[in-house]
C-alpha positions as a LaTeX table, in Angstrom:
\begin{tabular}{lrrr}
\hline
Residue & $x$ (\AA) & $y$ (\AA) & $z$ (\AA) \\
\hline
Unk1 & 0.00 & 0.00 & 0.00 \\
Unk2 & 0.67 & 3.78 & $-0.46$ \\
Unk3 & 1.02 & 5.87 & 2.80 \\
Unk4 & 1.35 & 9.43 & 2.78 \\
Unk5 & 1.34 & 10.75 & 6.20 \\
Unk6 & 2.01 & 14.88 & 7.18 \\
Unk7 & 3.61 & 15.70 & 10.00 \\
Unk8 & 5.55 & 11.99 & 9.84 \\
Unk9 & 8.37 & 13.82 & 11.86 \\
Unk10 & 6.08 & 14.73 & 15.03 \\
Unk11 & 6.02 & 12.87 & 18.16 \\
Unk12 & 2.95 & 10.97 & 16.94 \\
Unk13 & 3.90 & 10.92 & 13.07 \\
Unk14 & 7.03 & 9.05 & 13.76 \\
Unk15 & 5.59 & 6.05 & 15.20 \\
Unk16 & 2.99 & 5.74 & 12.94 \\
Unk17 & 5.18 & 5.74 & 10.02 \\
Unk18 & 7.77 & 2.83 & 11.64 \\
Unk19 & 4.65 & 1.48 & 12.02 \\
Unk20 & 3.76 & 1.23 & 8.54 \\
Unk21 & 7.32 & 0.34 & 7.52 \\
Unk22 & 7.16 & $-2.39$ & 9.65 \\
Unk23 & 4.46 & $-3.50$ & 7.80 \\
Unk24 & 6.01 & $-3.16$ & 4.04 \\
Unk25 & 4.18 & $-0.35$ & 2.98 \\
Unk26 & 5.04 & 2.47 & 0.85 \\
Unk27 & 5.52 & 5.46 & 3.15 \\
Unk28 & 5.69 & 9.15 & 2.09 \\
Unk29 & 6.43 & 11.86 & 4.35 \\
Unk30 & 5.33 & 15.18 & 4.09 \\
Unk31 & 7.26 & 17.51 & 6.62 \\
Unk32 & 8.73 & 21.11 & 7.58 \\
Unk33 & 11.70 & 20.03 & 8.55 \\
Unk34 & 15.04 & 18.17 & 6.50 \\
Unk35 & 14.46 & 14.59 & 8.60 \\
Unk36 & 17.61 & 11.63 & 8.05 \\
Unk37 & 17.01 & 9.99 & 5.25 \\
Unk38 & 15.78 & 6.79 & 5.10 \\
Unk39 & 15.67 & 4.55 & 1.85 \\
Unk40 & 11.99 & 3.33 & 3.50 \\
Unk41 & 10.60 & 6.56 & 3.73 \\
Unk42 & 10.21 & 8.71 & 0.26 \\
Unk43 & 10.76 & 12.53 & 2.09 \\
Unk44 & 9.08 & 15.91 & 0.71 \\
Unk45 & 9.92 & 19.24 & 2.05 \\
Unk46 & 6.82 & 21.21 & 2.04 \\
Unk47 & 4.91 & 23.32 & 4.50 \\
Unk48 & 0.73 & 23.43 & 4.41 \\
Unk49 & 0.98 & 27.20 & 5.13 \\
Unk50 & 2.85 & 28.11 & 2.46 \\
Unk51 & 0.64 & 29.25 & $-0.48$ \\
Unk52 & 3.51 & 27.93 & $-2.94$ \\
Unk53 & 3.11 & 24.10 & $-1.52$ \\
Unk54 & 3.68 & 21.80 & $-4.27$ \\
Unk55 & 1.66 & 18.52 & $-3.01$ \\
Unk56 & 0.78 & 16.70 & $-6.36$ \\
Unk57 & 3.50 & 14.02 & $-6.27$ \\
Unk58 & 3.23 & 13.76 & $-2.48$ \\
Unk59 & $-0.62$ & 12.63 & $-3.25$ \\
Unk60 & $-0.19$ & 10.13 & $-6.19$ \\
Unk61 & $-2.11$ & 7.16 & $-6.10$ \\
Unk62 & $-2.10$ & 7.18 & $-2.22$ \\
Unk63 & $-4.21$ & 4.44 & $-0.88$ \\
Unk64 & $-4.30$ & 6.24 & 3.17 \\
Unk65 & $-3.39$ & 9.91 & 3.54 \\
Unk66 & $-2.99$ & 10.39 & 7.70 \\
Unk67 & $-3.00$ & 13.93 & 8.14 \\
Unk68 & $-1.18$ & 14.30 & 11.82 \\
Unk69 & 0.37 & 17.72 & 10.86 \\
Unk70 & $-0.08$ & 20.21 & 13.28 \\
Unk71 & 1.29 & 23.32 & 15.61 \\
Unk72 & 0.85 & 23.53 & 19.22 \\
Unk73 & 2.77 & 25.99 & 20.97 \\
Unk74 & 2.84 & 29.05 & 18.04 \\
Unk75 & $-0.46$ & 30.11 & 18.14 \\
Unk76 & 0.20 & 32.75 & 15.47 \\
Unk77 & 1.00 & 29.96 & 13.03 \\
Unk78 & $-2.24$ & 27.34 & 14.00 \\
Unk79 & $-4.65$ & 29.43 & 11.88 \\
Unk80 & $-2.76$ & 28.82 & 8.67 \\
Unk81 & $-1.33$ & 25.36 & 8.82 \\
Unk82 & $-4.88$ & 23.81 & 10.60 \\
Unk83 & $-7.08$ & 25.49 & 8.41 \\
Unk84 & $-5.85$ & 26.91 & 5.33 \\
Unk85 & $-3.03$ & 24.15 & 5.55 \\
Unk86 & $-6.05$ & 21.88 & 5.51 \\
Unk87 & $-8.28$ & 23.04 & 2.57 \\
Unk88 & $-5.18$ & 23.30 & 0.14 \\
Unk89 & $-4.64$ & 19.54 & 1.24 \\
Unk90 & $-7.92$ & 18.68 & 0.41 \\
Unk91 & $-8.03$ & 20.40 & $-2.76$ \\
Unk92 & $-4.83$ & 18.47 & $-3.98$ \\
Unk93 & $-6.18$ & 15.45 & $-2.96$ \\
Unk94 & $-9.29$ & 15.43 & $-4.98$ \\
Unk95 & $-9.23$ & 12.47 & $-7.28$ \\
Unk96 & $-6.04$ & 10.97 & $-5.47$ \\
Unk97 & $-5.99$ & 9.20 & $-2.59$ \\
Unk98 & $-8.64$ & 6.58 & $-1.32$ \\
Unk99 & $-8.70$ & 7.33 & 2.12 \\
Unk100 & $-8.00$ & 10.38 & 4.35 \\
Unk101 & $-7.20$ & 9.76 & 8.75 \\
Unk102 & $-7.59$ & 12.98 & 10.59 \\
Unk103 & $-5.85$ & 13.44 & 13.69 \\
Unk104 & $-7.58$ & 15.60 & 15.58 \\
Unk105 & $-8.26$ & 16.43 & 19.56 \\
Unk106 & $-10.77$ & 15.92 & 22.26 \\
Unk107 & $-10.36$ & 19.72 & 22.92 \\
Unk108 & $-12.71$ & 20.66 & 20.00 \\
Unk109 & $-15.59$ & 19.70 & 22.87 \\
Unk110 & $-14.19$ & 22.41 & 25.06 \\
Unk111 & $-13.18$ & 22.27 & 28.63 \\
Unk112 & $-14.76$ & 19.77 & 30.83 \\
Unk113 & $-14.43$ & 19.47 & 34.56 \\
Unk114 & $-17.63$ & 17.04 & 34.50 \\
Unk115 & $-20.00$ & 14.47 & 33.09 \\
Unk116 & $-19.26$ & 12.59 & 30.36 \\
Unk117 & $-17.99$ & 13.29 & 26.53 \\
Unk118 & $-19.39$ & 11.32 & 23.49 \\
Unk119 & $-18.80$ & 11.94 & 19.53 \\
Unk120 & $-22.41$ & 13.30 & 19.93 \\
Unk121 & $-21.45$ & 16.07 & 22.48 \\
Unk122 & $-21.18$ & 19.67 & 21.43 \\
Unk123 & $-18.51$ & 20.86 & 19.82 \\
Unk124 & $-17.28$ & 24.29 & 21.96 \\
Unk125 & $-13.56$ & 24.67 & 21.44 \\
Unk126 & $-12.00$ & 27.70 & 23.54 \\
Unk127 & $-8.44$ & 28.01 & 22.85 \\
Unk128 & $-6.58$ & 28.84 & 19.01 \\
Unk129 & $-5.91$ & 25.44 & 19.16 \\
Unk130 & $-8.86$ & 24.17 & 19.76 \\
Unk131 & $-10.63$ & 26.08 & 17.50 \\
Unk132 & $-8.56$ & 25.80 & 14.36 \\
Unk133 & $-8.69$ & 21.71 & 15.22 \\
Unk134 & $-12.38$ & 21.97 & 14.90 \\
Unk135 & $-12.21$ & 24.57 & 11.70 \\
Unk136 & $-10.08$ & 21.38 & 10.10 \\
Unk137 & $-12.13$ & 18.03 & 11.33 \\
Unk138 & $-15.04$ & 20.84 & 9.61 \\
Unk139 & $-13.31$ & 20.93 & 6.31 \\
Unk140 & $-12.81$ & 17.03 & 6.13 \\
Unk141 & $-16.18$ & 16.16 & 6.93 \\
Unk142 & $-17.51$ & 18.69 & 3.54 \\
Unk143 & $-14.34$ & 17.30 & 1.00 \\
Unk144 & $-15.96$ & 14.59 & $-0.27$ \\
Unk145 & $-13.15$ & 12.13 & 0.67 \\
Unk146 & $-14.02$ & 9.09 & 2.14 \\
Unk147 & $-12.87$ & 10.11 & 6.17 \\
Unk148 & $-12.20$ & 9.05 & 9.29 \\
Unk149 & $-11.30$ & 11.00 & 12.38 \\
Unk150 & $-9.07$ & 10.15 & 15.70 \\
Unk151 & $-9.83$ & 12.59 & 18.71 \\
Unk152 & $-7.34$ & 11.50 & 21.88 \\
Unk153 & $-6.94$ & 12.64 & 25.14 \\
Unk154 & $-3.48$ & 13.71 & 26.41 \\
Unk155 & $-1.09$ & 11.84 & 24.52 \\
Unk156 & 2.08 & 10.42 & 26.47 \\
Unk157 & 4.99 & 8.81 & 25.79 \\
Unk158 & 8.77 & 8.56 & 27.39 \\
Unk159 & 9.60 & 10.45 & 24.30 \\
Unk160 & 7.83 & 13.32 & 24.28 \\
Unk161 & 8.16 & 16.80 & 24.91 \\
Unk162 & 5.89 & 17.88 & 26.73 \\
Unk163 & 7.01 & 18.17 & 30.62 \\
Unk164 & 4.34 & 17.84 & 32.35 \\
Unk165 & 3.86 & 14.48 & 33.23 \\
Unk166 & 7.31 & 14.23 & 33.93 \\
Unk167 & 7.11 & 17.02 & 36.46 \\
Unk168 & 4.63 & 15.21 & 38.53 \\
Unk169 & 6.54 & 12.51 & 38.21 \\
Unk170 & 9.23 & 14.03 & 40.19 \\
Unk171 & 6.97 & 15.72 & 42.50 \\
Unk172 & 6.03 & 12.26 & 43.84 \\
Unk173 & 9.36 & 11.28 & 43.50 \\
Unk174 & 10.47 & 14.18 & 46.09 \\
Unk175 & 7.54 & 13.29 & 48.80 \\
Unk176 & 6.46 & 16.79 & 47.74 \\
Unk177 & 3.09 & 15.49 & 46.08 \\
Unk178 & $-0.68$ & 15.46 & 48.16 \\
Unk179 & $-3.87$ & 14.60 & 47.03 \\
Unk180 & $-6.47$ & 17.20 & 46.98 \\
Unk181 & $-9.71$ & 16.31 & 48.12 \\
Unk182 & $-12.05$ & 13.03 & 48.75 \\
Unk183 & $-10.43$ & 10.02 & 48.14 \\
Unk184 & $-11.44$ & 8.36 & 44.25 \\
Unk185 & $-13.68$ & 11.55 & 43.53 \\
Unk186 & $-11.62$ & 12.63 & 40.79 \\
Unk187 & $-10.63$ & 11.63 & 37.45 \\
Unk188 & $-7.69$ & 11.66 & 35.02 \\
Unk189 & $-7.64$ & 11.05 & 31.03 \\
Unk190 & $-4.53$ & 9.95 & 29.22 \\
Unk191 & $-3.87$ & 7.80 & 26.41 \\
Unk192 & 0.05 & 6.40 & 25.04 \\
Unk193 & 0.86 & 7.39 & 21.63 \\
Unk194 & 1.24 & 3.40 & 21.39 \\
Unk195 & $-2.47$ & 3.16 & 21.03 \\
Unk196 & $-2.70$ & 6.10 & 19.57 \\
Unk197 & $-0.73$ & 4.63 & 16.55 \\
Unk198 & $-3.07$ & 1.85 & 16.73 \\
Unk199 & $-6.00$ & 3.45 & 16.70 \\
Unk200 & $-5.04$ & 5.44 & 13.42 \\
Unk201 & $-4.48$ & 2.53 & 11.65 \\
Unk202 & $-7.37$ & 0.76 & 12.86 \\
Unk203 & $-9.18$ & 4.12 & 11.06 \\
Unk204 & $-6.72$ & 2.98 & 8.00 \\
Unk205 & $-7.93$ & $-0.16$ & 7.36 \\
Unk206 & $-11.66$ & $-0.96$ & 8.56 \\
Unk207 & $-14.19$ & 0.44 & 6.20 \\
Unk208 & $-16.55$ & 0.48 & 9.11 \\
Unk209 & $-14.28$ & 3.76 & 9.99 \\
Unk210 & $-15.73$ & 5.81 & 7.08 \\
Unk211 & $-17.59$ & 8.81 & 7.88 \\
Unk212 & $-16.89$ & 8.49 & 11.54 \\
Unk213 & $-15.73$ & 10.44 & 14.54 \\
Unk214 & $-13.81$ & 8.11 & 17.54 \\
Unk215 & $-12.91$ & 9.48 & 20.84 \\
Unk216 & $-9.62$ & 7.78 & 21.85 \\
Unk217 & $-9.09$ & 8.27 & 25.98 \\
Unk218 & $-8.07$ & 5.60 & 29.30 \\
Unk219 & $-9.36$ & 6.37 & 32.14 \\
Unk220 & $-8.33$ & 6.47 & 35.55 \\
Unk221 & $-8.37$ & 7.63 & 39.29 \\
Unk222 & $-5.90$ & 10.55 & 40.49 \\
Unk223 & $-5.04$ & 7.87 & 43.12 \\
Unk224 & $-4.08$ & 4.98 & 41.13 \\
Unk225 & $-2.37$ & 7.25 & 38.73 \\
Unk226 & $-0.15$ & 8.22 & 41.71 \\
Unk227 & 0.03 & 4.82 & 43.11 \\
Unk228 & 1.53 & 3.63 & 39.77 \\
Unk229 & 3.99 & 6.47 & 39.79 \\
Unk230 & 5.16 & 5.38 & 43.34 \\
Unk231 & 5.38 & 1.98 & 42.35 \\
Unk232 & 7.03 & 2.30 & 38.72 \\
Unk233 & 9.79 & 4.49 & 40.86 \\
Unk234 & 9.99 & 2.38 & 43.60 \\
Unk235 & 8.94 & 5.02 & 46.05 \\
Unk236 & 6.97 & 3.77 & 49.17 \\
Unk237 & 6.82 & 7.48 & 50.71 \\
Unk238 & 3.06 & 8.57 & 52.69 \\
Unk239 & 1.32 & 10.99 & 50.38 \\
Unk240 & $-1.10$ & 13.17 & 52.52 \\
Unk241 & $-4.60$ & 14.67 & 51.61 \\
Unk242 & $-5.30$ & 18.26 & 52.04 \\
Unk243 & $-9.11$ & 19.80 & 51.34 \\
Unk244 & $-9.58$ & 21.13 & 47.68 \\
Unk245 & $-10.95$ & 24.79 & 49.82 \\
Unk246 & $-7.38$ & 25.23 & 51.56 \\
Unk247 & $-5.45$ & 24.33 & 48.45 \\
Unk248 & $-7.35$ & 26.57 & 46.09 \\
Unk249 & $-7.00$ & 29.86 & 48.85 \\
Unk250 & $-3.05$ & 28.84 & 48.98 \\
Unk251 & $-2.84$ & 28.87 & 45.32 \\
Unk252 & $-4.43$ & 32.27 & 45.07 \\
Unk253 & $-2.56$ & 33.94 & 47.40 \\
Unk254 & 1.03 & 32.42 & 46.31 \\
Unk255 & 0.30 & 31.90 & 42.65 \\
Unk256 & 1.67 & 34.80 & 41.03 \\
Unk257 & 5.26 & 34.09 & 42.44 \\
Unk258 & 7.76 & 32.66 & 39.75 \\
Unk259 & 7.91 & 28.78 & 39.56 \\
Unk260 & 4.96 & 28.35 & 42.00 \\
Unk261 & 4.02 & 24.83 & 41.92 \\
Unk262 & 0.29 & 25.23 & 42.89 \\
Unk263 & $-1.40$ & 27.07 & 40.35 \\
Unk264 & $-5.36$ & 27.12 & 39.42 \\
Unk265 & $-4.71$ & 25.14 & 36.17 \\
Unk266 & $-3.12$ & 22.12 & 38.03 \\
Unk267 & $-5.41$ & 22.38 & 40.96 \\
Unk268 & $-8.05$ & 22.10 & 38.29 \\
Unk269 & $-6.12$ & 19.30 & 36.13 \\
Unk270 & $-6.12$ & 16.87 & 39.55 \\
Unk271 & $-9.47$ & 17.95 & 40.48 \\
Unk272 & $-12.00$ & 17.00 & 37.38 \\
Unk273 & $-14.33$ & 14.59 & 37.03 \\
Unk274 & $-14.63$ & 14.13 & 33.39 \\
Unk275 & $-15.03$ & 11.25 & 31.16 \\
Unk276 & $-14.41$ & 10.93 & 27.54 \\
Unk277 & $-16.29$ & 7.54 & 26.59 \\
Unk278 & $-14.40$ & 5.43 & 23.75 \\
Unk279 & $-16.82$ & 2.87 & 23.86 \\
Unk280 & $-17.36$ & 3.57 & 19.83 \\
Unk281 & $-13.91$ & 2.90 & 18.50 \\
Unk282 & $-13.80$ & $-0.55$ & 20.62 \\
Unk283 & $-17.53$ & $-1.65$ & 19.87 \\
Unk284 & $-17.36$ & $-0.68$ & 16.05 \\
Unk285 & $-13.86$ & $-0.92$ & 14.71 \\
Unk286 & $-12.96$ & $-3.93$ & 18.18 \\
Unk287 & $-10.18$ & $-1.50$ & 19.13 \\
Unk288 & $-8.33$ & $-2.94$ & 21.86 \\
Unk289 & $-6.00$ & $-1.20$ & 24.47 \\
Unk290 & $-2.40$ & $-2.36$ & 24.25 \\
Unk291 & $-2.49$ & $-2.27$ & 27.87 \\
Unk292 & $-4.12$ & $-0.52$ & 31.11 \\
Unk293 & $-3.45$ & 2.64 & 31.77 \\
Unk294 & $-2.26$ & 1.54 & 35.36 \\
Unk295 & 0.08 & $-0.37$ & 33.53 \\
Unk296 & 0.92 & 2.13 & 31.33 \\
Unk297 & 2.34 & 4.61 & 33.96 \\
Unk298 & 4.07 & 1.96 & 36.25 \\
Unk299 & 6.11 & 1.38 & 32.82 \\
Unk300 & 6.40 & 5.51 & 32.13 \\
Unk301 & 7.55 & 5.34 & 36.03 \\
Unk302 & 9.95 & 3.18 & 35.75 \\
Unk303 & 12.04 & 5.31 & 32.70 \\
Unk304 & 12.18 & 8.37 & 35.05 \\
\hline
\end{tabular}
């Protein structure tokens, strides 16, 4: 088969084109950047928001077209390569390619601190991000192109950039971390780029994927997140519990000094009780999880 994939040189991309190596495909990469060559991969330079993009040869005859591409710290730049960068993929593709994988976000249903999210729930993006995400699922779901679209949950991997996770990590690591709150009240939402990967591919290559929207998200307790950290690291320190009221009033008075580690947003992140249900992408395409989340963090633990 014929795999063209953009953004094959993000965190997610990557994987998802070994993936497809692996599997003795023909892989194209679209990307920004001048990646190692590879005599598996066939490489183009091109960026979606330039005007001047040449994607013809990049489209040829492509059997899946994964469309990962996308910008999320430069706000300034989201507009173009989410949108436009969309629509002048779509318009080259016309005619071309026989299926198109969107990965998108479960942020294009807004913030949610409760209750449960489904493909059917509103779509209420808030951020640049978000919103330009939406603007592009929007555009895929008018081409014409047979579709199918990927929204995870926060994405993690030992690999990736973003710090966060690891920061808590090291928080528990320290003794410094308490729970907030009743005990198994709140909930956390991650998924590994792992199943991530298989979840695209899943979208790839089961026609019951066309014309469909699939939340992608584990779920799990803020306890037995923290339990697996302790365990992965093979920390047995006592964690105490303060009430959410006290933590909230320390935050605001302390917050706006440099480095602060209570602040509203990860009060808030350790504090929510939403769900985003993935019962759809199991039930109609039999996605399975590679493994439990628990699992999954005892593992991320354990390379510290």
């Amino acid at each position: 088969m014929i795999i063209a994939i953009t953004g094959g040189s993000g965190f997610i991309g990557k994987k998802l084109v070994d993936r497809h190596i692996q599997q003795g495909d023909q892989v194209r990469l679209l990307s920004r950047k001048s990646p190692l060559r590879s005599v598996n991969v066939q490489y183009f330079l091109g960026d979606l928001s330039s005007l001047n993009v040449d994607l013809s040869s990049f489209l040829d005859n492509v059997d899946i077209l994964y469309h990962c591409a996308g910008e999320i710290n430069d706000e300034s730049l989201m507009q173009e390569l989410h949108v436009n960068g969309t629509q002048r993929l779509v318009n080259a593709a016309q005619g071309k390619i026989s299926r198109w994988v969107q990965l998108s976000s479960v942020g294009v249903y807004g913030a949610c601190r409760d209750g449960t999210i489904t493909e059917d729930s509103k779509e209420q993006p808030l951020g640049i991000y978000e919103q330009t995400k939406t603007e592009s699922d929007k555009i895929v779901k008018n081409s014409g192109i047979p579709y199918a679209i990927l929204r995870p949950s926060n994405v993690f991997a030992n690999d990736m950039s973003n710090q966060s996770l690891r920061g808590l990590l090291r928080t528990v690591y320290r003794g410094l971390f308490f729970f907030i709150g009743k005990e198994n009240k709140y909930l956390v939402n991650y998924i590994h780029v792992t199943d991530v990967v298989n979840a695209l591919m899943c979208c790839g290559s089961n026609d019951k994927a066309l014309g469909e929207v699939f939340n992608l998200s584990q779920l799990t307790t803020v306890e037995k997140m923290i339990t697996s950290f302790a365990f992965g690291m093979g920390s047995n320190k006592k964690i105490l519990r303060l009430p959410e009221g006290i933590v909230r009033v320390v935050a605001g008075i302390f917050g706006y000094i440099p480095r602060f580690p209570l602040t509203s947003s990860r009060i808030d992140a350790l504090t929510g009780r939403c769900i985003y249900n993935s019962d759809k992408v199991q039930k109609i395409l039999e996605f399975k999880y590679s493994m439990t989340l628990e699992e999954r963090f005892v593992l991320f633990a354990k390379q510290k």
